[in-house]
SEMI-570150 format. One record per residue: residue in one letter; x, y, z of N, C-alpha, C in turn. Coordinates in steps of 0.05 Angstrom, whole numbers, plus 5000, padded with zeros to 4 digits. Layout:
<atoms>
aXYZXYZXYZ;...
</atoms>
This chain:
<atoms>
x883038999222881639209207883539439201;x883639459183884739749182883940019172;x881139989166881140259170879340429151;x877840679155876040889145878341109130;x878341129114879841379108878441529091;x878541769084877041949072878742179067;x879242309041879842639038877242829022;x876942889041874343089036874343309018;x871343409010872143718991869643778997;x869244078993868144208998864744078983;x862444289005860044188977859244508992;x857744488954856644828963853944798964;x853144868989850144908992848645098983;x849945308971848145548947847045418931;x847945128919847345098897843845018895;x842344938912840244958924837845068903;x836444848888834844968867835844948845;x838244848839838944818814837944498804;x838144518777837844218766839643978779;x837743768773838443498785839343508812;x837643658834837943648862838943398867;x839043188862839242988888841342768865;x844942738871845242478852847442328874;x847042078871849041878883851441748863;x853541678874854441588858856741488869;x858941258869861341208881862040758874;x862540668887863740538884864940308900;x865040028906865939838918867339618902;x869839538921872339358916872539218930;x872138948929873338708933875338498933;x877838498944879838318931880138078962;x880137938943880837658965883737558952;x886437568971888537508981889137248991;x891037108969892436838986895236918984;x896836859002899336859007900236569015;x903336508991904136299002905836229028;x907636459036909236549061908436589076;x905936599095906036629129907236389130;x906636429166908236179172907036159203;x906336039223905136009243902635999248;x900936169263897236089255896036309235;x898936509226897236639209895636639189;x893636729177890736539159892936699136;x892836479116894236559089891736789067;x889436669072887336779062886437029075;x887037319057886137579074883637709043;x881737799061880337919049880238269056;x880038409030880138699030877738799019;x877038959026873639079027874239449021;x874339629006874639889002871439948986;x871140158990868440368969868840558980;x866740788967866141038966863941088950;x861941288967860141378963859341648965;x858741788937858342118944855842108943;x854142288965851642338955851142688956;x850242748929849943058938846243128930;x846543278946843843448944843843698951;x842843798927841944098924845344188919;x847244008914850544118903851344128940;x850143998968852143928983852343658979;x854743578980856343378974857543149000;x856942899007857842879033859142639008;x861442699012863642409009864842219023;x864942029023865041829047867041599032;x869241519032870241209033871440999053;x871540829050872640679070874340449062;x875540299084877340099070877739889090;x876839649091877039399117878139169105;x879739119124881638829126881138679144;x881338439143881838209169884338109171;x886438349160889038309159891138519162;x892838469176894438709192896838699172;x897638889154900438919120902538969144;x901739179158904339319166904339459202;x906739569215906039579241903539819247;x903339969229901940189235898540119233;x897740259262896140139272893240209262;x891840089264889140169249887940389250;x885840489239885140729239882740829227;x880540909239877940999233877741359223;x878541309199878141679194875941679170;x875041969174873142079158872642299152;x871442559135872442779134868742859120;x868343059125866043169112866643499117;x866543559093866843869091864844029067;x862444019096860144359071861444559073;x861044609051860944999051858645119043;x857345419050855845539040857845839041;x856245889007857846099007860746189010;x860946319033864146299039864546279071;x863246059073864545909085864745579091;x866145499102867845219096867645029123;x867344809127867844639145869144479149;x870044339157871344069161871843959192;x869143649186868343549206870043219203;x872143229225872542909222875742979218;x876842849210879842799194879943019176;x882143229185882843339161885843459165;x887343709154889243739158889844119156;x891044269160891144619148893444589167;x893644879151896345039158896045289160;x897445329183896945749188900345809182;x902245719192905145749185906645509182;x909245619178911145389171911945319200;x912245519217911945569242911445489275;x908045429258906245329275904745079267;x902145129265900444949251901644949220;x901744699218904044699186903244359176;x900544339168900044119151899243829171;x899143839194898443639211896543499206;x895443299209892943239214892343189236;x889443229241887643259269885143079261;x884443029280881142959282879743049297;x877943329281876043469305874343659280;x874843899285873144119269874944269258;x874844419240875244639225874344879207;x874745059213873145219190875345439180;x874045499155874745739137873145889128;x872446129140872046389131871746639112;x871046649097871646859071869647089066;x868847209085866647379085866347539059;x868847669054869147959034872347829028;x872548079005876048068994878048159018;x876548179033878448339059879248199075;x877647939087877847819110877647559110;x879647349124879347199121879946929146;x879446789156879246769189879546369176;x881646249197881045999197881045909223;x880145699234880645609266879845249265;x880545209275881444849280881644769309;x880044619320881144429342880844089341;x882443909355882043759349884343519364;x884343239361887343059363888942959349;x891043159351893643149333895342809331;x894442719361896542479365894942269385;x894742019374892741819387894841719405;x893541629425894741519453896641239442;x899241159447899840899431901440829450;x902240549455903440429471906440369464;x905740479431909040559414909940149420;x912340139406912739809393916839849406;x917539799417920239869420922439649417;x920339459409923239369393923139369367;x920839539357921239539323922039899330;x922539939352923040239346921340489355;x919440409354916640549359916640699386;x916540919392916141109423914641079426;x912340979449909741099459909141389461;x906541439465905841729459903441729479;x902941959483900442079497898142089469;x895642109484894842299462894842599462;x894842809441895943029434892843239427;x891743449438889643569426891943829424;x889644029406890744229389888944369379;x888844649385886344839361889045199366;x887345199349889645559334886945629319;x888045869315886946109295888446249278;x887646289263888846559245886846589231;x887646939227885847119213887747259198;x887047489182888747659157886747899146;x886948099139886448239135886948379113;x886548409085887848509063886848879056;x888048949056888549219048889449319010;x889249549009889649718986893249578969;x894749558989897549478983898149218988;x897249099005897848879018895748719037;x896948569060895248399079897748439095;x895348379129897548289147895348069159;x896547889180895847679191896847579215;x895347379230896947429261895747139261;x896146949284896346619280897046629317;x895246409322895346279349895445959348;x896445869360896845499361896745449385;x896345259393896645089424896844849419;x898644669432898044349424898644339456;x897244119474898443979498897543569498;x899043569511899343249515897043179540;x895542999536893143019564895642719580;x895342839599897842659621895842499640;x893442549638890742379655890942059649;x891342069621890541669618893841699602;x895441689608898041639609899241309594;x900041319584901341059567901840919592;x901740699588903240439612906140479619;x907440449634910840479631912040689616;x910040899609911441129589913941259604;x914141399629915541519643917841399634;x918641099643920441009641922640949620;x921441099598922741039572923241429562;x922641519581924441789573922841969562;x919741949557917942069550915742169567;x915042489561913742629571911842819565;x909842859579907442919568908043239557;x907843379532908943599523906143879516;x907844029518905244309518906644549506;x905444659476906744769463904145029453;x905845209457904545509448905445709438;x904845739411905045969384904146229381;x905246389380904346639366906046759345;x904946829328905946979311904347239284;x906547359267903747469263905647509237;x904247579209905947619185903747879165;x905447959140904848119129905648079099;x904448179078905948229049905248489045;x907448599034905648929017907248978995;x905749068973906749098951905949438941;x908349608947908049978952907249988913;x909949868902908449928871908249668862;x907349658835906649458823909449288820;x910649328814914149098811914949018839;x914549168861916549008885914848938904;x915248688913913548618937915148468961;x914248578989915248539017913548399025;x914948149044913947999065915547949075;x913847759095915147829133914247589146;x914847499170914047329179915047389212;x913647359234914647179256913047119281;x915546879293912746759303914746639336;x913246609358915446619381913746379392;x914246089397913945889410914345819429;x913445779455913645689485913445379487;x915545219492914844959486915244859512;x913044739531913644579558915144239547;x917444129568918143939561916843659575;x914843849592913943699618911443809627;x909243809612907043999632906943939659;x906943749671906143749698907943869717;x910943979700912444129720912144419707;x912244539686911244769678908744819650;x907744969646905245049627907445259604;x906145119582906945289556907045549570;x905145589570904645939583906146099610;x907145819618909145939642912145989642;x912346189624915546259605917646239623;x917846249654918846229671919746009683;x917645759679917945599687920145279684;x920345159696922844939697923344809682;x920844759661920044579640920044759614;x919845009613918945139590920545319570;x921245229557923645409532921845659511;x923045909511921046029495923346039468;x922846079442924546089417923646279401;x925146329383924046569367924746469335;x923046529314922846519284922946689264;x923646789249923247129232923946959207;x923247089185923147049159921747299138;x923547359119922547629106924147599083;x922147669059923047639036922247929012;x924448088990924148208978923848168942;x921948178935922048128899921748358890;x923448328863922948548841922248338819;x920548508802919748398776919048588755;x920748418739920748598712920948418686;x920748478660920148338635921448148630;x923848078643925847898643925147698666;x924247748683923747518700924047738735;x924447558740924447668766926747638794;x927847838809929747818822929247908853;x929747748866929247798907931547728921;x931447718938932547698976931247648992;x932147459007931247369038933147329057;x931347319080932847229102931247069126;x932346839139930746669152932746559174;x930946679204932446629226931146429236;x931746159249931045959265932445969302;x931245959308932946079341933545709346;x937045629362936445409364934245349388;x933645089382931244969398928345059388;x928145209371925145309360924245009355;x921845009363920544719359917244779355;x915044639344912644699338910544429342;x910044379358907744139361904844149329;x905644299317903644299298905544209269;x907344199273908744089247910243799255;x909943599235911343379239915043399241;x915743519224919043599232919843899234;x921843979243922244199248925344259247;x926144449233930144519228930844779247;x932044669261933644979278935545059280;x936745269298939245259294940645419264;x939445619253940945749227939645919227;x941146129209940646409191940946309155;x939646399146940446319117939446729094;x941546689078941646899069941746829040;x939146969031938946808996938947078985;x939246928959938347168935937046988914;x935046988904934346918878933047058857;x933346818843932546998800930446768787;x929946908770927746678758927346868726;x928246708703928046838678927046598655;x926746748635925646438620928146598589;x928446388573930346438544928646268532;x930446358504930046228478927146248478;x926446388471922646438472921646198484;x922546138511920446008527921545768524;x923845688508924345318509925945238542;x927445468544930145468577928445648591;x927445458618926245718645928445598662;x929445748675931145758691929845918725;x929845838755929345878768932845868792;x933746058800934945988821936246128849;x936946058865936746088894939646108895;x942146308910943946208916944246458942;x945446308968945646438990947746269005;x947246409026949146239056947846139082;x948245999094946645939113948445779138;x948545959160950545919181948045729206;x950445549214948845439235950945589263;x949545379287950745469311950645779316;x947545829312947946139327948246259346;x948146089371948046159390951446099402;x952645949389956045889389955845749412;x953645549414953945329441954245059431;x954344959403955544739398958644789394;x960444459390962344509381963544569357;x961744559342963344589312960444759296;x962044949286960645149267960745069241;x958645149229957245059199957345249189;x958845359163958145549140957945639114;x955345439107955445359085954345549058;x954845539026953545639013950945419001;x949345639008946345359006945245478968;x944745348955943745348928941345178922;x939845308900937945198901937045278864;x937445128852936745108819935544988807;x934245058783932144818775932344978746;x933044738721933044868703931144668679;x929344808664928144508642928844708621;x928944528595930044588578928344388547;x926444498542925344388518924744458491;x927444368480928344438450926244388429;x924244158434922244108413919843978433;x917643858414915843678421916843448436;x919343358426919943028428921443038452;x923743258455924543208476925143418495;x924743348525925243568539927643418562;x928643658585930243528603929243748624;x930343648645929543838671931743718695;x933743938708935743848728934544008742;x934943918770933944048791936243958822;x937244168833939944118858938944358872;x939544238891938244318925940044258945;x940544428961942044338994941444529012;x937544559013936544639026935444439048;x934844469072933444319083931144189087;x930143949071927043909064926943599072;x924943509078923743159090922842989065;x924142759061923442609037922742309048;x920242289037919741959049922041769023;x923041579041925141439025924841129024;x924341119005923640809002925140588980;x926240438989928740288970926640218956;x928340218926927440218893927039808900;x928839638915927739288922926539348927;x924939418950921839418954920439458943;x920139708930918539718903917339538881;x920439378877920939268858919038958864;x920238908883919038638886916738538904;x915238798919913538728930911138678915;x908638448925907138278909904438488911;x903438668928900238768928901739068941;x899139258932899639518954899139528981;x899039288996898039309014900539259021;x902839239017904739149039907139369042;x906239669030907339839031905340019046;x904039979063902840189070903640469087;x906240249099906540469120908340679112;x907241009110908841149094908941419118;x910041329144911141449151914041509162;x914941379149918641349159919541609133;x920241869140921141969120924142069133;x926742169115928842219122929842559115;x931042689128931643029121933742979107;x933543119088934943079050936543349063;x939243409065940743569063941643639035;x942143479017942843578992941643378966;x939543518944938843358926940343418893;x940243178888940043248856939243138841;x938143138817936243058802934943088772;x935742928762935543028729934042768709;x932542898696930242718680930542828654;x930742658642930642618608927542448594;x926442538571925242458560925342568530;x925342248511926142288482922442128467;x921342318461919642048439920842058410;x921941798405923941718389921541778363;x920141638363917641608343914941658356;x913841908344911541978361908641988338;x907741798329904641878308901941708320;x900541768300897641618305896941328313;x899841148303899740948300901040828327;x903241028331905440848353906641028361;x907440988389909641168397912040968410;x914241098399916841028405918641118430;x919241118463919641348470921941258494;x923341418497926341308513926241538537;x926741438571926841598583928741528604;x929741728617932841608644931741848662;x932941708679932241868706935241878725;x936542098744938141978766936842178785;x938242038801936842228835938342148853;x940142378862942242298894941142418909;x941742348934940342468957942842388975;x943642588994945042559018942942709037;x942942479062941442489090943042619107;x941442649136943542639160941542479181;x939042459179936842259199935042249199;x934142049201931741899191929742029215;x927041979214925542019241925941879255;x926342089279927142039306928242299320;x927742369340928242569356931442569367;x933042379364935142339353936842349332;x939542469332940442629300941342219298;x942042129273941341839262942341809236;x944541579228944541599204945341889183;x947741889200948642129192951342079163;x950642309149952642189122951442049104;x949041919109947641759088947241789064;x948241719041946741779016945641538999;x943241658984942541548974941841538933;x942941438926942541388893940341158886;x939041378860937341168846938441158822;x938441088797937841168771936540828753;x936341008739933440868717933740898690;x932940768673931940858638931040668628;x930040698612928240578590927140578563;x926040408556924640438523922440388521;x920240518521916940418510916440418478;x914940218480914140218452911040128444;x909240338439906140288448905040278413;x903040158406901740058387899140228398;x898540378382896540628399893240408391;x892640358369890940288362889739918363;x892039818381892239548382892139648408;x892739748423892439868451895039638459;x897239628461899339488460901839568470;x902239538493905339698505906839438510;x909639488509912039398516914939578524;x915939548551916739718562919439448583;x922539598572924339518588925439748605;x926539618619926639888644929339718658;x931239838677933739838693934139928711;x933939858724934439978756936239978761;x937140188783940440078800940140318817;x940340168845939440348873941940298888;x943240518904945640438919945240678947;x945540498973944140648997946740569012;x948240949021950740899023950041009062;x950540789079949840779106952840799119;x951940889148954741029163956440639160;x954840449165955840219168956240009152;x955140109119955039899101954340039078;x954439939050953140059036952439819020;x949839869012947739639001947239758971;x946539538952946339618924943539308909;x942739498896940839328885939839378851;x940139228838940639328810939539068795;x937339118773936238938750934839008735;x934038878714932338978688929138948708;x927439018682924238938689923038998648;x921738788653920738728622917538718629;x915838888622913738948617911238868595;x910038768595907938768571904338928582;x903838998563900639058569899339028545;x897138938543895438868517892538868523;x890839028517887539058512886338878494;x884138698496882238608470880138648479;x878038598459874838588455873938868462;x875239108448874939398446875539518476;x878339398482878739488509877439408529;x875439228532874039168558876838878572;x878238768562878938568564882038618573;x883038588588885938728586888538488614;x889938528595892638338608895038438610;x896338368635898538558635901638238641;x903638268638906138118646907538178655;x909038208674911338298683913838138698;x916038218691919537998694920838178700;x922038078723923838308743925938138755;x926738248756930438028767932438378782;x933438278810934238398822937038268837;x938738418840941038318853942338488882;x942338408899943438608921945838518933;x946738658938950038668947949438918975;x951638788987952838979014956138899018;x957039159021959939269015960939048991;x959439048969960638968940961138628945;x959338508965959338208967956138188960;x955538008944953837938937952537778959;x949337828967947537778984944937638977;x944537628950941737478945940437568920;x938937458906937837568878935237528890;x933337678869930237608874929137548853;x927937358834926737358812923937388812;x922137518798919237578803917537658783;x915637438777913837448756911237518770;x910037758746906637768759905737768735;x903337618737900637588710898737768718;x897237878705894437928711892237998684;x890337948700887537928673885638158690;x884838288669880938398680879238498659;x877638448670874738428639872338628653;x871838908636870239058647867738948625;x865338978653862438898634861439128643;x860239358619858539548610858839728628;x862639758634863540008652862640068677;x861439838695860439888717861539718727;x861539408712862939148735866239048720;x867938988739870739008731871738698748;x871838468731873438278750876738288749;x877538198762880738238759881537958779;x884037938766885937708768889237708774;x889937658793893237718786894637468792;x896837468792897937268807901137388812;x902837358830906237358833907037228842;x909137158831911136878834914137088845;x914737028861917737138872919936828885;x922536838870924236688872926436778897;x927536748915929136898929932036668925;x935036778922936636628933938336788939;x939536648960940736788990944436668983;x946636898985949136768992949636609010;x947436569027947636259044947335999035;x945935979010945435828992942635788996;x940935839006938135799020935935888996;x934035748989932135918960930035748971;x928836038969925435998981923736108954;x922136068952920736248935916636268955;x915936378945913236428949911236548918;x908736438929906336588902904136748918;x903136938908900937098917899037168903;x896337088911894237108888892237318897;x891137418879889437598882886037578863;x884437668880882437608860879837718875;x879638048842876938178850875338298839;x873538438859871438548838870738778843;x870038878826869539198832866539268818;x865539468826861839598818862039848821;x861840018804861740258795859140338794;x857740508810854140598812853840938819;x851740868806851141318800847841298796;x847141478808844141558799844241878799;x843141958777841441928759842841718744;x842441558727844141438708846541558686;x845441778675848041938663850141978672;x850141998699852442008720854141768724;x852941588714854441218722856741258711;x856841318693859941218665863141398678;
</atoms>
């Protein structure tokens, strides 16, 4: 099984008395799965089961979907989530699965499963608070890599206060590890039950209309061991306290706008409410942001310094100029460009452009939590519509994107030096009124590792075609891939997918696919496999106006 998931939104219960009190409406998916590749007693035949159902009354809204398998895609383990969030008036709930943020700090985008609310009484005040479990108990997988874990609870606050000039704001977190029902053999693998506690408090004020101040900070007590000391016991054998500050100055004026910052990380600052966390630096910016040529060139950019080893207890000092630019540039209708370079510190989920390429269903990418810290990006996109009218569009587009890493997730620095290249382009050519696309495209991905560097590079030929006024629609697709490691050729993949689906009166949708994947290996070894798919989908609403 894998699983309930749900992202929730608000429903307003004011609405109470208005027309069409009561409507339903949402949706169920069916696909039944053959695979020609298992191999042992695994059932080749997997069935997938997803819907969603909104029902609101009186404008509260309870949204609900879900999603079940009798088939396990990937290691990550199943999962029953759900989310319902009323509001009246101003204020907000969220019961079940959800996620907030009080700082970058602290609580910083997690998800939990428990309660939440948001507050908005007046323009003045505004209050959020959350408790809940950040981290389910797991027995972790260690030879695919996987740590065991405790499970993790967590609730904070923040509140704010806005004033004549500005706001200030103050933020509490707690996360601890419950060490009572303890993983099996956890001890033994180097892991320990953890207890982490936040405070901080921030501000903006803006004295006149052009310049505005903010501020930030926030001081973290992190136990490495509750059972030998408590977050709260700053003294204690287990417990590191760290410190955070961040403060930024803008001016703005008819030309765009010009600031300063500054952002201290104490080393070891760490936060149980954020999934990753950077320490260890000062960074000293200045940025600008202007737009030209009546609005065709906006230009945005960042340029500063940013020293590591502050505390001068590693061996080697870092001092770098950190930049940060982003420029688009759109000379007409037809074409625009946009470069964008970074060697700031930010988390990018990274996923080789082969996989992409040649995997047969979405189900066998599910697991999207392996992401890597991007030390330096760059990035530039082109788009030309060669021929753009009523009839057809003509349209050419390229993409590149480097990325250099230093480690992947893991509490371990990993894969250090890593970079990674994509780039891409193409030609579409769509028949607007025949509803008719055709689309070649090029890949070429090269993933440069402390121990190897791997490359994967091939066309993909596209077709899509609609009949019987669009209810009827077929798609083709030819992909050919080649991978190499250290410039020795390792294997090609060839891979065809068909698919058909026929909507009847916008409610019922059958669908059809099929993929064919060829593999051959520099061992000489060629396997191939097919994967079929085949489903149905029901689209339902009451009142009826609501169906379509």
């Amino acid at each position: 099984m894998i699983g309930l998931f749900h992202i929730g939104e608000a429903q307003q219960l004011d609405q109470i008395g208005k027309k069409d009190p009561i409507k339903i409406n949402g949706g169920v998916n069916m696909n039944q799965v053959y695979r020609s590749n298992v191999t042992g007693d695994v059932n080749p035949y997997s069935l997938v089961l997803n819907g969603n159902v909104n029902t609101s009354i009186y404008g509260m809204s309870v949204p609900l979907s879900f999603t079940w398998s009798n088939y396990q895609w990937t290691y990550t383990q199943p999962f029953n989530q759900f989310t319902l969030s009323p509001s009246y008036k101003w204020a907000t709930a969220h019961i079940g699965w959800s996620s907030m943020s009080f700082s970058p700090y602290s609580l910083n985008g997690h998800s939990f499963s428990g309660l939440g609310v948001e507050l908005d009484p007046n323009e003045k005040i505004k209050l959020s608070a959350m408790y809940g479990r950040l981290l389910k108990a797991s027995p972790g997988d260690t030879i695919n890599g996987y740590k065991p874990q405790y499970k993790r609870m967590g609730g904070g606050l923040k509140t704010t206060y806005q004033f004549q000039f500005g706001e200030i704001g103050v933020h509490f977190f707690r996360a601890w590890d419950d060490d009572e029902r303890p993983v099996d053999y956890i001890d033994s693998l180097g892991v320990s039950p953890k207890e982490n506690l936040v405070v901080g408090t921030s501000f903006s004020v803006r004295p006149v209309k052009s310049i505005a101040f903010s501020g930030e900070y926030s001081v973290s007590a992190l136990s490495e061991d509750n059972r030998i000391s408590a977050a709260s016991d700053i003294d204690g054998a287990a417990t590191f306290l760290h410190h955070a500050i961040k403060s930024d100055l803008t001016w703005s004026t008819r030309l765009g706008s010009l600031g300063a910052g500054i952002e201290y990380v104490e080393p070891g600052f760490n936060t149980l409410g954020s999934y990753y966390m950077v320490n260890d630096f000062i960074n000293y910016t200045v940025n600008a942001t202007t737009s030209l040529v009546s609005g065709k060139v906006n230009v945005a950019a960042s340029v500063g310094i940013r020293e590591t080893n502050t505390d001068d207890q590693s061996e080697t000092d870092q001092k770098d100029v950190i930049n940060n630019i982003n420029i688009s540039f759109v000379p007409n209708d037809k074409l625009s460009f946009n470069l964008n370079y970074s060697n700031f510190y930010n988390y990018s989920f990274v996923r080789p452009l082969f996989d992409e390429t040649n995997t047969h269903t979405e189900y066998e990418l599910m697991d999207t939590l392996r992401f890597t810290q991007i030390n330096e990006n760059f990035a530039l996109n082109a788009n030309w519509g060669v021929k753009v009218t009523d009839e057809q569009n003509h349209s050419i587009m390229a993409s590149v994107n480097v990325q250099q890493a230093t480690q992947s997730q893991s509490d371990a620095v990993e894969n250090s030096n890593t970079n990674f290249f994509n780039g891409s382009g193409g030609y579409s050519w769509s028949l607007i009124k025949s509803d008719f696309n055709l689309a070649l495209n090029m890949n070429y991905s090269r993933n440069k590792l402390p121990d190897a560097i791997s490359e994967a590079y091939g066309p993909i030929l596209s077709v899509r075609k609609g009949m019987l006024e669009k209810t009827l629609r077929h798609r083709l697709s030819l992909s050919w891939n080649g991978t190499y490691v250290d410039q020795i050729k390792n294997g090609d993949v060839l891979t065809a997918r068909l698919g058909s689906s026929y909507t009847i009166k916008k409610k019922h949708r059958l669908n059809l696919s099929v993929a064919w994947s060829k593999r051959s290996r520099n061992t000489g070894t060629i396997t191939s496999y097919t994967t079929a798919t085949l489903g149905y989908s029901y689209q339902f609403g009451w009142p009826k106006k609501d169906t379509d």
